[in-house]
C-alpha positions in Angstrom: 114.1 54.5 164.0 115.0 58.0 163.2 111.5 60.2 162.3 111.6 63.2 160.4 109.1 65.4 160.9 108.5 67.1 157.2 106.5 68.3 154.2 107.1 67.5 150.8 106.8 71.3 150.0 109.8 72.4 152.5 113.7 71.9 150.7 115.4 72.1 153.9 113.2 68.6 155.1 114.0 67.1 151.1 118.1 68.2 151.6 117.8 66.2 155.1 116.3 63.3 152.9 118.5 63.1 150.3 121.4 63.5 153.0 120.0 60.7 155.1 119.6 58.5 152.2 123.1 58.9 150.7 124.7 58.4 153.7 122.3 54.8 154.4 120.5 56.4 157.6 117.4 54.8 158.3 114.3 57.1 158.8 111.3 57.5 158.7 109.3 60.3 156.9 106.0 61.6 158.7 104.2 64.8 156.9 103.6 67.3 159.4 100.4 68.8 158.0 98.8 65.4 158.0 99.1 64.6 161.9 96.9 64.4 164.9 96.8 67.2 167.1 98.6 65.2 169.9 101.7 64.4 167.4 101.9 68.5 165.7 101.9 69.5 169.7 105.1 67.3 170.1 106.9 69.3 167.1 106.1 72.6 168.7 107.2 71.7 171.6 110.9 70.2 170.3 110.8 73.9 168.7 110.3 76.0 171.7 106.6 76.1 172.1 105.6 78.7 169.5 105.2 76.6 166.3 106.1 73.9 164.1 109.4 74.3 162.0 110.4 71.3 160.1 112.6 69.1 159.6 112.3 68.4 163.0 113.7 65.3 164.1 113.2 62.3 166.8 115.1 58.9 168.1 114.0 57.4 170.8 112.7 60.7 173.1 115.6 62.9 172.0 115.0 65.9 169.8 116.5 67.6 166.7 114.4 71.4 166.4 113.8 72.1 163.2 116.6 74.1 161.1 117.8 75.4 157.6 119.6 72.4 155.9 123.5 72.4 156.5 125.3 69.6 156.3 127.9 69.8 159.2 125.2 70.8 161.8 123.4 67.7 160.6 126.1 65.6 161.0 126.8 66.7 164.7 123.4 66.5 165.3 122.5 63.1 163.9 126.2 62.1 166.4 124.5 63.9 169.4 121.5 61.8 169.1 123.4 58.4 168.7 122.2 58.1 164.7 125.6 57.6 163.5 
């Protein structure tokens, strides 16, 4: 299942949401600011090493870093990673 890595503060990660749910994605919401250190180091590392940016998103090993919300770029994305 699709994760995406979050905070409930963050409007690009509730855009992703709201985008995921209209088009009947399945996912998974985890808060970023309530994870183990061993989970936060994943999401800096699927963002170039330097920090956590949300929404970052995960299938199945592959990677989404995280990014401003556009709906397009989503789109391809969620493709590239065999979402949709």
């Amino acid at each position: 299942m699709l994760k995406v890595y979050s905070a409930h503060w963050c409007p690009h990660c509730m855009e992703t949401i709201k985008y995921l749910e209209k088009n009947k994605i399945a996912f998974e919401v985890i808060e970023i600011e309530k994870q183990p250190d061993h989970i936060v180091q994943k999401v800096i590392d699927a963002n170039g090493g330097e920090d956590w940016v949300i929404p970052t998103l995960e299938l199945n090993g592959k990677w989404r870093e995280g990014k401003v919300f556009n709906e397009a770029e989503l789109k391809a994305d969620l493709a590239a990673m065999g979402v949709v």
